[in-house]
N, C-alpha and C positions, 0 to 999 in steps of 0.2 A: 582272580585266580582261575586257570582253568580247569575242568570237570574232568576224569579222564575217562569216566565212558562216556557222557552224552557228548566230548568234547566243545561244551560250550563255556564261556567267560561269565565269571559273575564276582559282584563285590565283594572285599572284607565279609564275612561270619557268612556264607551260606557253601561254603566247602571247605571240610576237615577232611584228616587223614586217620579218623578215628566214626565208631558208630553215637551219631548222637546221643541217640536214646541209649543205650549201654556203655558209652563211652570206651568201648574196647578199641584196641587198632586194628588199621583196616593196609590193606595192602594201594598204596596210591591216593589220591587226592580224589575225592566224590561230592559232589555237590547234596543238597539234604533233600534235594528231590527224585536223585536217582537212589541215594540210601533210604528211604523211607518209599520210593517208587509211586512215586504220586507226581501229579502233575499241578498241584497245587497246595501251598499250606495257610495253615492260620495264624497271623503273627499280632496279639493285642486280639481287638475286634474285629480284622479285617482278614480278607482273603485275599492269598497273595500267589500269582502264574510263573510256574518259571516263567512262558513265553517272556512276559511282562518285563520279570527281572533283566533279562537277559538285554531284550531289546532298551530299557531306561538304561543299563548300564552298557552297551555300547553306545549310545549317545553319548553318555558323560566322556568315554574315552575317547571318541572323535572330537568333543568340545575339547575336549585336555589337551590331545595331540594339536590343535588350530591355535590355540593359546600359546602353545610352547612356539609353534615357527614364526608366531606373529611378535613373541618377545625376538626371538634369533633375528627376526627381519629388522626389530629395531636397532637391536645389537650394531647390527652389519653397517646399515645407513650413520648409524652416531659414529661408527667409527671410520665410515670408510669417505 
């Protein structure tokens, strides 16, 4: 989903449309790094970068999008 001020992409649970920590609503979609304004949180034991998020999960979506044409491509060949 994306952030609508840092405008960047990031998975499932790390941008609501509400304040985390107060759960109130917020105007737009914000990730939990621009609502808490940090550039890094602690998720369990570890520490976790936007950059980080950001960059692992445009990988995943490039893998996803090369999976999908590569089904299509076979699609195309079995049938054509």
């Amino acid at each position: 989903m994306l952030c609508e001020k840092c405008r960047k992409f990031f998975p499932p649970g790390y941008v609501f449309n509400y304040n985390p920590k107060t759960k109130e609503p917020v105007n737009g979609n914000l990730c939990v790094f621009c609502h808490l304004r940090v550039d890094e949180i602690i998720e369990g034991t570890e520490k976790v970068k936007k950059t980080d998020v950001v960059k692992e999960y445009d990988v995943f979506l490039k893998k996803l999008s090369e999976n999908k044409k590569s089904v299509i491509e076979g699609f195309k060949k079995k049938d054509g």
